[in-house]
N, C-alpha and C positions, 0 to 999 in steps of 0.2 A: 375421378369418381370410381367406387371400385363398382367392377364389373360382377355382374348375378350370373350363377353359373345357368349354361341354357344347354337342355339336351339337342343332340344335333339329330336330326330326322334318317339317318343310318346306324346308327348304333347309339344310345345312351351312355354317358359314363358317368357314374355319380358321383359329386365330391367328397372326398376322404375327409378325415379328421380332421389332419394335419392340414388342410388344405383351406377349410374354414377357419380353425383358427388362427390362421396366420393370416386372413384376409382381413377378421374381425380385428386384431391386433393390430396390421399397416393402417387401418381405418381411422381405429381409435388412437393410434401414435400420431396420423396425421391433423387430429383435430384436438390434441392434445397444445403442437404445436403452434396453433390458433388460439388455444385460451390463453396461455401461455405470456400471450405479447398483450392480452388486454387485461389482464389482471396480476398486480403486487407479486411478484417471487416469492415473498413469505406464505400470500395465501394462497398459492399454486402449491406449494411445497404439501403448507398444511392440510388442504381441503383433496387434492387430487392427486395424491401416496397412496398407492394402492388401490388406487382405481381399474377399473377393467370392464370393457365390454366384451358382454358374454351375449348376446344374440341381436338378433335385426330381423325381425320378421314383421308381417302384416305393414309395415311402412312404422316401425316403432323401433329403437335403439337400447337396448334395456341392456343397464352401466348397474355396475355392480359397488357394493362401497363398502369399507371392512366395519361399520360400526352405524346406529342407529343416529348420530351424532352427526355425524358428516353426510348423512342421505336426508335431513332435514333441513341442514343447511345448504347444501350444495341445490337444493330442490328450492327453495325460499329466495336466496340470493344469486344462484350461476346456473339455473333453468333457462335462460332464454339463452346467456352465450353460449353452452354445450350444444344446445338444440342448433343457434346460428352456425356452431366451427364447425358439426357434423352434416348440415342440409351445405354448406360450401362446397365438401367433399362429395358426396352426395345428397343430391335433394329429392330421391326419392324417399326420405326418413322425414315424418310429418309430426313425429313425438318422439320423445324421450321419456322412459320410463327407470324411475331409480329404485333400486333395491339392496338387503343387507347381505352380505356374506352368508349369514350364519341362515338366514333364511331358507326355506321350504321351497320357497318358489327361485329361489339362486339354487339350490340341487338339484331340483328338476330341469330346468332349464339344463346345467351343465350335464345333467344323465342325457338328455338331450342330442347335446353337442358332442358328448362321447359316442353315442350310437352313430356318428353322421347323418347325415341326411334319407332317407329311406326316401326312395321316386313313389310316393303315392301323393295324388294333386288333392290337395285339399280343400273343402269349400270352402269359400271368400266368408267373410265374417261381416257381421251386418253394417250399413256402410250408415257413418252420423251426419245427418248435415254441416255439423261444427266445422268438421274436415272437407268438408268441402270447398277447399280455397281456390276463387278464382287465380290461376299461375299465370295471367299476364299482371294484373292490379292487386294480387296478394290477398286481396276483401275475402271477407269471411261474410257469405248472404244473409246471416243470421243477425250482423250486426245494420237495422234501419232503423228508421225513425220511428216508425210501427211497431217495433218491439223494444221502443226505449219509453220507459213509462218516467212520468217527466212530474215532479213536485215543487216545492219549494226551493228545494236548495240546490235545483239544476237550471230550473227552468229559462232563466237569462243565457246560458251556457247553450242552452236549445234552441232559444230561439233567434241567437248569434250564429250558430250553425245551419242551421235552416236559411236565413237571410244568404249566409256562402251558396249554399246550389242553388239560388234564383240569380246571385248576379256574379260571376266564378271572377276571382281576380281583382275584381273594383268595387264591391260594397266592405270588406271587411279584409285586408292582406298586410300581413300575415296574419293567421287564424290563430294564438295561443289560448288554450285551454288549460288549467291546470287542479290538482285537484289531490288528493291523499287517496291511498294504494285500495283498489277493488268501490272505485266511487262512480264508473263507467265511464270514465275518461277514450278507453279504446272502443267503446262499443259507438260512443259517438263521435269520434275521429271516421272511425269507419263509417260511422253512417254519412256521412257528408262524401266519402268518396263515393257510396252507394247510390246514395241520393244522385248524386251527377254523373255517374256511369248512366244510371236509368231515365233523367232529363234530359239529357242532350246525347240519347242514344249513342254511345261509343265513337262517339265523333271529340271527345276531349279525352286525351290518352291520360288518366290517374294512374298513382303507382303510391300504396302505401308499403312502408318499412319501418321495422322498428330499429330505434340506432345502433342497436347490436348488430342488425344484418347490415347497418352502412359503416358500422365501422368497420367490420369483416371483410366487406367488398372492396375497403379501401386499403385493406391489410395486406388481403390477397394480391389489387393491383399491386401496391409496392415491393413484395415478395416476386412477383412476376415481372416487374418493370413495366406494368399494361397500364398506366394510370390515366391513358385515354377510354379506358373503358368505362371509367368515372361517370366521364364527360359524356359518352353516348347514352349511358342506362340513366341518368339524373338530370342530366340538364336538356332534355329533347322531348320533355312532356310536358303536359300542361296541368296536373292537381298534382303536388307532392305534398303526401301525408308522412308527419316524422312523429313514432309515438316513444314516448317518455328519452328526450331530449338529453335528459341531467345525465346520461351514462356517457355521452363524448365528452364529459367535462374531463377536463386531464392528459385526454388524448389529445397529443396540437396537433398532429397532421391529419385525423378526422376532423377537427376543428375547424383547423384551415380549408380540405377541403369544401366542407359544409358552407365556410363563409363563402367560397366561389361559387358554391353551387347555387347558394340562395340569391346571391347579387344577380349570378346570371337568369335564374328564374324570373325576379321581381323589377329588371329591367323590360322583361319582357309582357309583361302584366301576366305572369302564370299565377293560378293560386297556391299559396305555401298553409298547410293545417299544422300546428306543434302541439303538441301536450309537453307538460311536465309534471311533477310530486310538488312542483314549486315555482312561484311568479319569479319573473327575472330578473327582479330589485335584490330577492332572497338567492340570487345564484354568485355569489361574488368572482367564483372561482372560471365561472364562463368570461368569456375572451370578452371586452369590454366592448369593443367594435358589433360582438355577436349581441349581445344583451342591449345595448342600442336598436338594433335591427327588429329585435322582437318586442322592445319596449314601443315602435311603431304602428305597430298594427292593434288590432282588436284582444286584449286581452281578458278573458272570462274563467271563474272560477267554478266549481263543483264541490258544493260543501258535503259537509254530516249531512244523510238524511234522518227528517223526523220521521214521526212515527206513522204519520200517519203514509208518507208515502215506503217505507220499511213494509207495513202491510200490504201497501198496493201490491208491491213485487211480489211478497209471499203470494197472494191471490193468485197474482198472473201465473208464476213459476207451478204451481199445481193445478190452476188451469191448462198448462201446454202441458206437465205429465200424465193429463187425465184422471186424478187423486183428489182425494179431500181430506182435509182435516175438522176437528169442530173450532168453532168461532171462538170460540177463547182458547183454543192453544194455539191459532194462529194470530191473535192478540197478546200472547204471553212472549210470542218468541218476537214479535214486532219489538216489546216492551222490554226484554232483557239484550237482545242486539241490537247494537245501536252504532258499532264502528264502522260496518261498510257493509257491503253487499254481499262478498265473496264469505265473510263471516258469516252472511244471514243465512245464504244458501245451504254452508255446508253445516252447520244445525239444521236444518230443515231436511235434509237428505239423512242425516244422522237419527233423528225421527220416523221420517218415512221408510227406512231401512228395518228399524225395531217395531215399526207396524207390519209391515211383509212379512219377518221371519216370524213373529209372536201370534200373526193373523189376528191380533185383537185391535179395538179402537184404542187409541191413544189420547187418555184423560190428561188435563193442565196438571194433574200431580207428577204424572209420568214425564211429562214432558219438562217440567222443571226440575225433577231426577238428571232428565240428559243431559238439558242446558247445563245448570250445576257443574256436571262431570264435565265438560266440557270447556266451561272458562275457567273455572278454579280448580286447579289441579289440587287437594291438600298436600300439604307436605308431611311427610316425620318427622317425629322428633329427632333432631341431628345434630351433632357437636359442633362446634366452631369449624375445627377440626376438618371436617368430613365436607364443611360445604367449600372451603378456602381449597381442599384438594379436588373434590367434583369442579372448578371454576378452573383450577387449571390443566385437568383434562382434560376438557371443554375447549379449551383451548391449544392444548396438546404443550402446554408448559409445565416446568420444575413450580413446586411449593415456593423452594427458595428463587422462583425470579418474581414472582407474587409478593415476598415478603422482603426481596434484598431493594438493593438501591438501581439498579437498572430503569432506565429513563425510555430506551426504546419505545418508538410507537405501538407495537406491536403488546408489549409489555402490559403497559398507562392504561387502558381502558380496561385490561381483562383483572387490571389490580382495583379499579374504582367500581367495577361490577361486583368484585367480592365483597368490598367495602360496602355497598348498599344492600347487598344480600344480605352481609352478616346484621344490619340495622333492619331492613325488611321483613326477611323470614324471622330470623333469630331477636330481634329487639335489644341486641346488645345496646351499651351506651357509648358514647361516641369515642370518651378516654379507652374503654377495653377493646373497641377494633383499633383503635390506632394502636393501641400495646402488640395488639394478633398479628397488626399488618407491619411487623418489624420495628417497634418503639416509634412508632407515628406520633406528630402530634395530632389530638382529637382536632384541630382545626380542617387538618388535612383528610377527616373522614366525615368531616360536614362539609365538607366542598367538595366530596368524591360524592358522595349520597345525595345533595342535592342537585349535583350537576346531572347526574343520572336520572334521576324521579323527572329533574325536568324535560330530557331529552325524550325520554320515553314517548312521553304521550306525545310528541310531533315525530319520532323517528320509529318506522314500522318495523326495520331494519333491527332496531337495535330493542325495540323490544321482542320481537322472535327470540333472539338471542338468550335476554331473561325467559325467557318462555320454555326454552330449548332447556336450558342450563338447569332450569327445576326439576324439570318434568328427570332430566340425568339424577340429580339431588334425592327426588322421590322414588328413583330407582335403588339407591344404596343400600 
């Protein structure tokens, strides 16, 4: 863990330049070396080249990135590992915040770092409940059953979890929940740890993780030769909460460990919670032994929410900011978001934002102004040309590996991307991308396009990607 400098009570000395940065640097070299083993070489190369941590202050890690490109993705897809590899090292760092090179707040920060550290004590900064994570059970207080507003398409989900803290171990084990990205899969994982911390008054020792932090843990034992520590911190409690599961897929010796860990939990009748993005029929790639194990217990899903519980939340969430909006633009944003939660919020803050600074009420015209802007990026009018090269900058590849014959994994998807672009945005016809994409046959760019159109809408992942890739396009 690196060490915070501390003045000593005879004489002050304050740390030099030189001397932060090179703590900042051992810090971020050492949890470079932690991403490193849990993520593809290719996309370590690609996503975390020229990366840099430039500060750490208030308990926040702020990683700097050369390009708008790679601080949306790196924030979308390797926010939780960076956050895991750096609270390893240190776990006085309770956020990660990403930012661009070229940016305002990347030079001030470094004018910053250049000045060193000036010894005046600063006031604390106002403290959020969010953060306030119990550090023996991980829980975050925020997430109960009391603030989890329950409709249609959870409710079964809640009231499987609920039935776990009345009888811990023996009505529902293992607990899989599973559900698509920002549907409250964590919020009520967590509640059920919460609920049974506060039921059986701290006499049941819970411990939630997400499997970035268990893969991490398991990384470090093997790096260290400690892998009895495994065994003391997971298998010697009695609730283990594991959220979104599908990331040890691949890793076999988090795999393996996990299977031991589970066996020895569920011997013992301890309770096991799992989330996933996915039931464990659709996991092929999990260890068959493993997807056996989970296909045993209680399995429950978290769908779409409708509308009408989309509005419940809007109600709540500006109830707890103390805010209002009028009753039809908090019916219009119910009505036009419909993928998940974390969508619906951050339009809603996105509004409530343009009401503070404007100081005016915010009419359904206005507000569908925002929405608008917000899900539909328009594009330009752009060349073939311009989008096939914006795709593989995007992906930090040659035109000619887009358009040659190279098979590579790495290659294959960011070449079927352009090919649905160019039929998406562009409406070419199916014989002229395959002409663009290296004398293709058009067969091969209706089976790029529709293999893509279909993935999308069940992979969150890969649509970001399209999402990113435009929003680049509409920069040209």
């Amino acid at each position: 863990m690196i060490m915070e400098h501390k003045q000593s009570s005879v004489g002050s000395k304050i740390q030099t330049k030189a001397d932060l940065i090179q703590d900042l640097d051992k810090l971020w070299g050492s949890a470079l070396g932690e991403i490193e083993l849990q993520i593809s070489k290719p996309n370590f190369i690609t996503w975390f080249k020229n990366s840099q941590l430039i500060d750490k202050s208030d308990n926040t890690a702020h990683i700097a990135l050369p390009n708008t490109f790679a601080k949306e993705w790196i924030e979308n897809k390797y926010s939780k590992i960076v956050l895991g590899a750096l609270r390893n090292i240190d776990d006085t760092i309770t956020k990660v915040k990403f930012l661009i090179k070229s940016s305002k707040e990347f030079r001030i920060k470094t004018a910053k770092q250049n000045k060193a550290k000036a010894d005046i004590e600063l006031a604390p900064q106002q403290s959020f409940p969010e953060f306030k994570i119990d550090p023996e059970t991980n829980l975050n207080p925020r997430y109960t059953f009391e603030t989890f507003i329950v409709g249609k398409s959870n409710e079964l989900s809640h009231a499987a979890a609920s039935a776990v803290v009345d009888e811990v171990g023996s009505k529902y084990n293992p607990m899989f929940i599973y559900g698509g990205v920002g549907l409250g899969k964590t919020h009520l994982v967590q509640a059920i740890g919460n609920g049974i911390k506060q039921k059986h008054q701290g006499r049941l020792k819970v411990k939630y993780v997400s499997s970035e932090k268990f893969t991490n843990d398991v990384v470090w034992a093997m790096r260290n030769k400690r892998m009895e520590t495994i065994k003391e911190k997971y298998r010697l409690i009695d609730v283990l909460i594991i959220d979104d599961i599908q990331f040890i897929i691949g890793k076999a010796r988090t795999e393996e460990e996990f299977f031991h860990t589970f066996n020895a939990l569920y011997e013992q009748n301890k309770q096991i919670v799992i989330s996933s993005d996915k039931p464990p029929r659709f996991m092929p790639e999990l260890a068959e032994r493993l997807r056996s194990r989970f296909e045993g217990g209680m399995i429950v899903d978290i769908g779409l929410p409708d509308y009408e519980l989309r509005f419940a939340i809007l109600k709540s969430r500006l109830e707890e900011k103390g805010v209002s909006l009028p009753e039809d633009v908090v019916s219009l944003i119910a009505s036009k978001i419909q993928k998940n939660f974390r969508e619906l919020e951050g339009v809603l803050n996105r509004i409530l934002f343009y009401k503070k600074v404007k100081q005016l009420e915010v009419s359904s015209v206005i507000a569908e102004s925002i929405i608008n802007e917000i899900i539909q990026e328009p594009l330009k009018n752009i060349s073939p040309n311009t989008l096939i090269k914006a795709v593989a900058d995007a992906f930090e590849l040659e035109v000619v590996d887009l358009t040659g014959s190279c098979r590579k994994k790495e290659v294959v998807q960011p070449r079927q991307i352009a090919m649905f672009l160019l039929r998406d945005v562009l409406s070419l016809s199916y014989p002229n991308i395959g002409d663009r994409m290296g004398k293709r046959d058009h067969t091969t760019a209706i089976y790029a396009f529709e293999k893509i159109a279909k993935e999308i809408n069940k992979n969150q992942t890969l649509n970001q990607k399209i999402l990113m890739i435009k929003e680049l396009i509409n920069k040209e």
